[in-house]
C-alpha positions as a Markdown table, in Angstrom:
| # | Residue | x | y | z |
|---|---|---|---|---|
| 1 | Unk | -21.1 | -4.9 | -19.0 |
| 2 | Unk | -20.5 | -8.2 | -21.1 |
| 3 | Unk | -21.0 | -11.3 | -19.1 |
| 4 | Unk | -19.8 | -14.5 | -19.8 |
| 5 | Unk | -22.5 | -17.5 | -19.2 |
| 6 | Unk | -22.2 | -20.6 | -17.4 |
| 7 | Unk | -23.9 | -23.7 | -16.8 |
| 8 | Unk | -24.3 | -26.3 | -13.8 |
| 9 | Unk | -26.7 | -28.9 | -13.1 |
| 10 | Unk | -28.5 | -28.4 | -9.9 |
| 11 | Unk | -29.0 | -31.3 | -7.5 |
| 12 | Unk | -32.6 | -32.1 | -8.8 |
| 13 | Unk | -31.1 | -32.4 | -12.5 |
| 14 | Unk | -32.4 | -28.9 | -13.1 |
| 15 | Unk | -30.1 | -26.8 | -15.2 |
| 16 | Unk | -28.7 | -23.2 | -13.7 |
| 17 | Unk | -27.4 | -20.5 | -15.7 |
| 18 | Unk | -25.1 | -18.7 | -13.9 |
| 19 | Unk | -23.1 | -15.2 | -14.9 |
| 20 | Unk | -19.0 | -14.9 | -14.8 |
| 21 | Unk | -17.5 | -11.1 | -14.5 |
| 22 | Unk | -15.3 | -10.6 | -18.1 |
| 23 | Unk | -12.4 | -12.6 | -18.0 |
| 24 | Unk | -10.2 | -9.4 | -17.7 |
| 25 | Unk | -11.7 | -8.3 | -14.6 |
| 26 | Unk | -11.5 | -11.3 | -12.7 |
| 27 | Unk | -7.7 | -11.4 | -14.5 |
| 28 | Unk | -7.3 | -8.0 | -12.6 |
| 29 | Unk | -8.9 | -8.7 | -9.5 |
| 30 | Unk | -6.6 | -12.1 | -8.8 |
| 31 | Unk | -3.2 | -9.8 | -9.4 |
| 32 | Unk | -4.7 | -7.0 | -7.2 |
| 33 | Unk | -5.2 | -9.6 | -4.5 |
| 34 | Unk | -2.0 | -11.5 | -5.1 |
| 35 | Unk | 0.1 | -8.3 | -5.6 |
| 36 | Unk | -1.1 | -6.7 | -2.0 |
| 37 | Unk | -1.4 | -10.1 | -0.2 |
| 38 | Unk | 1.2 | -10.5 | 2.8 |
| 39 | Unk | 2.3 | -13.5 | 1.3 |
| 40 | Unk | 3.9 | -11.6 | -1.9 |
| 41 | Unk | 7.9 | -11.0 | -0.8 |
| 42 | Unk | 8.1 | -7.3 | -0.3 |
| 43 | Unk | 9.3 | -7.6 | 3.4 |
| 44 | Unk | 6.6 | -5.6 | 5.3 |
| 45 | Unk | 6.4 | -7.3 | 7.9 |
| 46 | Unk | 9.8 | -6.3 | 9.3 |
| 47 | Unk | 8.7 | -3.2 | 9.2 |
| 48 | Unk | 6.5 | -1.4 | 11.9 |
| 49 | Unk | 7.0 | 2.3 | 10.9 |
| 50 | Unk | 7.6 | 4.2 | 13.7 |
| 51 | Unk | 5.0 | 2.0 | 16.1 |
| 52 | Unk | 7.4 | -0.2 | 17.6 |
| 53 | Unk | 9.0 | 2.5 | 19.7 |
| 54 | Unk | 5.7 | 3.8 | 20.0 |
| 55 | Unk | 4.8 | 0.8 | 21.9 |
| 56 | Unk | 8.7 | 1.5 | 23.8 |
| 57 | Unk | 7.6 | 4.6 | 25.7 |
| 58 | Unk | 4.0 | 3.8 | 26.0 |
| 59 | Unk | 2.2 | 6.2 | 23.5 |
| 60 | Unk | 0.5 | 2.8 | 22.2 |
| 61 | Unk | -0.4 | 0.3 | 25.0 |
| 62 | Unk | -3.9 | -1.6 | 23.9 |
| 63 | Unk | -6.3 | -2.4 | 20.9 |
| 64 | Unk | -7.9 | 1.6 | 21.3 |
| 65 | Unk | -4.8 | 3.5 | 21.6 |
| 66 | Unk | -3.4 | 1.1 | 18.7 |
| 67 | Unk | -6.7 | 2.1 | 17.1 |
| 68 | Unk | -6.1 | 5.5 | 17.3 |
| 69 | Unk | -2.3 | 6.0 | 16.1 |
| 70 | Unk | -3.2 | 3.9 | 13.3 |
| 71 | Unk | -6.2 | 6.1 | 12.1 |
| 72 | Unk | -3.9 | 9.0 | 12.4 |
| 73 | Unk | -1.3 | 7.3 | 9.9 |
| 74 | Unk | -4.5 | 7.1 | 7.9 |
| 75 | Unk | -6.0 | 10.0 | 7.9 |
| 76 | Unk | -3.3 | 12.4 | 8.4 |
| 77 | Unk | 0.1 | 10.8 | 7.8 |
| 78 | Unk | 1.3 | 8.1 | 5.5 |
| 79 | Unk | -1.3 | 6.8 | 4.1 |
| 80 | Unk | -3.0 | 10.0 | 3.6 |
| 81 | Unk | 0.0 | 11.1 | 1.7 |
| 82 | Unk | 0.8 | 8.0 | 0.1 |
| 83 | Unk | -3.0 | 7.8 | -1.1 |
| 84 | Unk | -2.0 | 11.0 | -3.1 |
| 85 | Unk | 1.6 | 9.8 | -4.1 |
| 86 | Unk | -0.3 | 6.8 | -6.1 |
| 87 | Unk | -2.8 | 8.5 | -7.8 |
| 88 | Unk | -0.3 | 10.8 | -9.5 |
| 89 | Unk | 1.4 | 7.7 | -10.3 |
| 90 | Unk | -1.1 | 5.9 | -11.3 |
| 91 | Unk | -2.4 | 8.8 | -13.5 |
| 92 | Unk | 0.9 | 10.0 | -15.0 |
| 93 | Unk | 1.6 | 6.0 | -16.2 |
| 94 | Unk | -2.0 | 5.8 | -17.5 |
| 95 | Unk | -1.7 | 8.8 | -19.6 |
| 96 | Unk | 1.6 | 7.7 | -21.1 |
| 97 | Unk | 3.5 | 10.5 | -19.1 |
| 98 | Unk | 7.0 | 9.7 | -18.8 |
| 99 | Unk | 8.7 | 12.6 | -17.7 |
| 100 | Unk | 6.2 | 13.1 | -15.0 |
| 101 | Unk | 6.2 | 10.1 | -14.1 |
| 102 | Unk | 10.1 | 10.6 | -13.4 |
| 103 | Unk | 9.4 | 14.0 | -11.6 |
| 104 | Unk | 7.0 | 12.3 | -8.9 |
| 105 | Unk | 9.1 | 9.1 | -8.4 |
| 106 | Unk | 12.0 | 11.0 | -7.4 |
| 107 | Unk | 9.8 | 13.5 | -5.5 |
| 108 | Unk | 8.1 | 10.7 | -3.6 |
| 109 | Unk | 11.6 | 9.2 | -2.9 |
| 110 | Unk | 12.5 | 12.6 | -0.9 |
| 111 | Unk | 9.4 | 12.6 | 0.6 |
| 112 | Unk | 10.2 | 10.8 | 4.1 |
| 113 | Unk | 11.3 | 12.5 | 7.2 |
| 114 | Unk | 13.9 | 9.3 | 8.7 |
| 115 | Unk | 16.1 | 7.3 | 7.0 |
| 116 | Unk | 14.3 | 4.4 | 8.7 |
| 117 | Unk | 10.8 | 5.5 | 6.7 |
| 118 | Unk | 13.1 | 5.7 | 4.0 |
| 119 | Unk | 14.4 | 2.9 | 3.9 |
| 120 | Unk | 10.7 | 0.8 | 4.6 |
| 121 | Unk | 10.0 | 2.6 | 1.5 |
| 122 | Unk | 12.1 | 2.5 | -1.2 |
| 123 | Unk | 12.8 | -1.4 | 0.1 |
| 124 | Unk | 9.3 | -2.4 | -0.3 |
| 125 | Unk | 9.0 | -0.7 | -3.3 |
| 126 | Unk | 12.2 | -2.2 | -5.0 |
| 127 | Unk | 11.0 | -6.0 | -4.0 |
| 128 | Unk | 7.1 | -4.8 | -5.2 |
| 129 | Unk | 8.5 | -4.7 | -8.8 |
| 130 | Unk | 11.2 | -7.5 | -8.9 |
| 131 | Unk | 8.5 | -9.7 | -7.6 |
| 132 | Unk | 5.7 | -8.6 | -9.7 |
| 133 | Unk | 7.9 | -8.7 | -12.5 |
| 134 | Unk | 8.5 | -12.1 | -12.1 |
| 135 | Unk | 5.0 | -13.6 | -11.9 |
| 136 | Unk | 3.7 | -10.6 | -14.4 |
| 137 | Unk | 6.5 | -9.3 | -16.7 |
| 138 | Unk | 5.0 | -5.9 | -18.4 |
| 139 | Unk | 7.5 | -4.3 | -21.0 |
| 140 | Unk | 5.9 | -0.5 | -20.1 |
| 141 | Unk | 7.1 | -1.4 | -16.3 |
| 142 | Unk | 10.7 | -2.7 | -17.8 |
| 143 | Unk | 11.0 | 0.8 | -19.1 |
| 144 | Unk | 9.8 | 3.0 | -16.2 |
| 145 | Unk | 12.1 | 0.9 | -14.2 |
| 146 | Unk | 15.1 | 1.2 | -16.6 |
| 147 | Unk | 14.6 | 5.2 | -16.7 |
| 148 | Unk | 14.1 | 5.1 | -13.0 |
| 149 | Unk | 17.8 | 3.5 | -12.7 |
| 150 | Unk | 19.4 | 5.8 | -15.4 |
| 151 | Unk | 18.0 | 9.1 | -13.7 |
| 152 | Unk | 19.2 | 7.7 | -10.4 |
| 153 | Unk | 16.0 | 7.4 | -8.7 |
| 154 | Unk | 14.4 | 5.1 | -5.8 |
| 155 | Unk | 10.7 | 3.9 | -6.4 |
| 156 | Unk | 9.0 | 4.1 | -3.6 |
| 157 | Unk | 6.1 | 1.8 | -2.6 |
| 158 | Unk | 2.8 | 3.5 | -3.5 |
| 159 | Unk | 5.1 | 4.2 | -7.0 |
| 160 | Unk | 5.8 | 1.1 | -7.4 |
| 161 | Unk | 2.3 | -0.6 | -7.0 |
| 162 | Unk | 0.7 | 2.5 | -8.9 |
| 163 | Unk | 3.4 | 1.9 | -11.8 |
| 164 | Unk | 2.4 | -2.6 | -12.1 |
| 165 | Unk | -1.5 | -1.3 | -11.6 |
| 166 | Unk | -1.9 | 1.2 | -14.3 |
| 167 | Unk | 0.7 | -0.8 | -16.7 |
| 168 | Unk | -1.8 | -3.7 | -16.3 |
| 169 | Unk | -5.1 | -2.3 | -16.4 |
| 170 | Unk | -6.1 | -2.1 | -12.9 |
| 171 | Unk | -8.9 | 0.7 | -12.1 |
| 172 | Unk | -7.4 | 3.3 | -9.6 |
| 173 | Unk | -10.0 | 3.7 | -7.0 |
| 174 | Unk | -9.9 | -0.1 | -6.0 |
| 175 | Unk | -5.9 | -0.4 | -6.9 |
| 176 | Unk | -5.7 | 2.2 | -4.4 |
| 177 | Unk | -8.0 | 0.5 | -1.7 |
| 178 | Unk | -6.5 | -2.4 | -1.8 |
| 179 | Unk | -3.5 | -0.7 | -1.3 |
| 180 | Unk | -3.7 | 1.5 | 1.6 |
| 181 | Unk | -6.3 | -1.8 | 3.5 |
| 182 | Unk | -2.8 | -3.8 | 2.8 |
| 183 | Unk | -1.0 | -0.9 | 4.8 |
| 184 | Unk | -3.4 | -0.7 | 7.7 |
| 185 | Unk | -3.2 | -4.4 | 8.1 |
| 186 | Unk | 0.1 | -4.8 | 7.9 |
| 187 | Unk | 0.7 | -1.8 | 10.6 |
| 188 | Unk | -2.1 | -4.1 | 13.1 |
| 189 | Unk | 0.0 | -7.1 | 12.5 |
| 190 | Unk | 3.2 | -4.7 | 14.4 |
| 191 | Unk | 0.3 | -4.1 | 16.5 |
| 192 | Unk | -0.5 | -7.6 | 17.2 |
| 193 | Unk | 2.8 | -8.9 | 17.8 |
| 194 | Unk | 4.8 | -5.9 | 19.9 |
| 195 | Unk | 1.6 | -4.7 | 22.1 |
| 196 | Unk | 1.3 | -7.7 | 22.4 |
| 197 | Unk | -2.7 | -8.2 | 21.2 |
| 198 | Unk | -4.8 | -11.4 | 20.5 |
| 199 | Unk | -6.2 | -12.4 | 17.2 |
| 200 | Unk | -9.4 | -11.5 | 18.2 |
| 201 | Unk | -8.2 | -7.5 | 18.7 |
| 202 | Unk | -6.5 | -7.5 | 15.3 |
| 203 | Unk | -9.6 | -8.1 | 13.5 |
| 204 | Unk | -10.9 | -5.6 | 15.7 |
| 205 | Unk | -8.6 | -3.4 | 14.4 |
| 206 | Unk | -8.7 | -4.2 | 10.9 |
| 207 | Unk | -12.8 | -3.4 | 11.3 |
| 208 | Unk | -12.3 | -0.2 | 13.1 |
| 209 | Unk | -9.9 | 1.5 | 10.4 |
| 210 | Unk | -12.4 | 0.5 | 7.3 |
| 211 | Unk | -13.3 | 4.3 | 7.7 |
| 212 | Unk | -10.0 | 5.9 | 8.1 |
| 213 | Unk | -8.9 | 3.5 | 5.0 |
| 214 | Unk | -11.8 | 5.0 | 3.2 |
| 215 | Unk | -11.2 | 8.1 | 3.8 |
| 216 | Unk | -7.5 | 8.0 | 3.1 |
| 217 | Unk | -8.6 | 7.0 | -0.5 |
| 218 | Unk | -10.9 | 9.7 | -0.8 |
| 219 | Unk | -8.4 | 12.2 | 0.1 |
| 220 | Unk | -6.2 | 10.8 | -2.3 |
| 221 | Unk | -8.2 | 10.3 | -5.3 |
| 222 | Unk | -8.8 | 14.5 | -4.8 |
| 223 | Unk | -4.8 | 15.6 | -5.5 |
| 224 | Unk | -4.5 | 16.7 | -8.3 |
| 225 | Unk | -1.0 | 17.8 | -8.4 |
| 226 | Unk | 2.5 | 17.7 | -6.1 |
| 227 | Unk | 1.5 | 21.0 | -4.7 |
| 228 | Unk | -1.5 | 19.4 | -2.8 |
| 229 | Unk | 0.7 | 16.3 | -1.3 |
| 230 | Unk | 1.2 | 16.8 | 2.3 |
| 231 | Unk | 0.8 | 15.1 | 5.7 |
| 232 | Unk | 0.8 | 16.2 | 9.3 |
| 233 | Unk | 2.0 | 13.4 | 11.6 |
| 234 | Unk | 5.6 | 15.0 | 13.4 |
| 235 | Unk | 5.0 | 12.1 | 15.9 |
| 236 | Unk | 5.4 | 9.4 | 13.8 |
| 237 | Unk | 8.6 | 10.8 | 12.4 |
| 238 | Unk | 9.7 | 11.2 | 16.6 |
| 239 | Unk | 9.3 | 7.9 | 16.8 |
| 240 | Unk | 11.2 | 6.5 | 13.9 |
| 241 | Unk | 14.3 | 8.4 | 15.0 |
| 242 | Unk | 13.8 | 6.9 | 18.2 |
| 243 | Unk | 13.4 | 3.7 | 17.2 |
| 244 | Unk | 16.9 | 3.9 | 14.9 |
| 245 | Unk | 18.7 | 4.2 | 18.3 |
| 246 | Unk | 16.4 | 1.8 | 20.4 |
| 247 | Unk | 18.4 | -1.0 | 22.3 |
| 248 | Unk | 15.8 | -3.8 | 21.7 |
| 249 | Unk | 14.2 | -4.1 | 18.6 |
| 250 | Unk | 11.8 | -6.6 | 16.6 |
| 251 | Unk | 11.2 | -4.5 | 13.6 |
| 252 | Unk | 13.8 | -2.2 | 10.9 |
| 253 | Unk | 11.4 | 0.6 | 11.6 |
């Protein structure tokens, strides 16, 4: 790896040479961070998917039962099969792939069992690319978009971020973990605030799912194809069309 060098002068007038990753990857690493940050306008936190009514009928009650649904999510339902949705993405964009590109997008579009998920989705994912566009304006994600909109098709989220990622360089395997930790954390900030929990239990939470987020990206980094996409997780589905007809409600999912 080329490494840029840098000097400073130590507090006894010594001089220290010190290292600085290629300005490219630390180019990379700022967008991954600002691009997955919960600061950058996509909306997520209105969202709760499914958890809030959850919460309603007492399947989720404390930091380990919150624990628990969210590793499922993980490890068996969105994230495992959004995990798998991005790296087709993120592959098909990298290899220059139009037409499957297309084919996944509006497969991944279909792919959500409520109109409430649905809408969480394809919402995110639509202010994911105006916003990135904005601070980060990348003609190949102009025209993915552009044929996206002429075939009629919603980009999803994990689309959307595996479209801006591969257009600008980003490496899969960390676009990917970034992605899915930003998922986990913004499903333990739901947690947080509907429970309710303390600060201390969300960064309890956010600990105890490093392993379901790691495995979520192992799983998804193994698809190969649309025929290996799948999740198991009819509860989470329950809930959301619960929650569409709940009286009291904090969250749009």
């Amino acid at each position: 790896m080329m490494m840029g060098m840098a000097t400073a002068t130590g507090r006894m007038g010594t001089t220290i040479t010190t290292t600085e990753p290629r300005a490219a990857e630390a180019a990379q690493l700022y967008r991954l961070l600002a691009w997955l940050s919960p600061a950058f306008p996509t909306g997520g936190f209105s969202y709760s998917h499914g958890l809030e009514y959850a919460v309603e009928a007492g399947l989720v009650r404390d930091r380990d039962t919150a624990l628990a649904w969210i590793d499922g999510v993980l490890r068996q339902g969105t994230g495992r099969l959004d995990a798998g949705l991005f790296a087709l993405a993120w592959r098909a964009v990298d290899r220059n792939d139009q037409q499957e590109f297309l084919a996944l997008a509006e497969y991944a579009a279909a792919l959500r069992g409520t109109s409430e998920l649905k809408l969480e989705s394809a919402q995110q994912g639509k202010s994911f690319l105006l916003a990135a566009g904005t601070g980060w304006a990348s003609d190949r994600v102009t025209a993915l978009m552009a044929a996206m909109t002429e075939a009629g098709i919603e980009a999803s989220l994990p689309v959307s971020v595996a479209l801006t990622a591969a257009a600008h360089g980003l490496a899969l395997k960390p676009a990917l973990s970034g992605y899915l930790q930003a998922f986990a954390a913004n499903l333990v900030s739901a947690a947080v605030r509907v429970i309710p929990l303390g600060q201390s239990d969300g960064l309890r939470l956010i600990a105890g799912l490093e392993a379901a987020t790691r495995a979520a990206v192992s799983l998804g980094l193994a698809v190969r194809s649309r025929d290996e996409l799948g999740a198991a997780s009819p509860m989470i589905d329950w809930c959301s069309m619960r929650h569409e007809t709940q009286y009291t409600r904090l969250f749009r999912s």
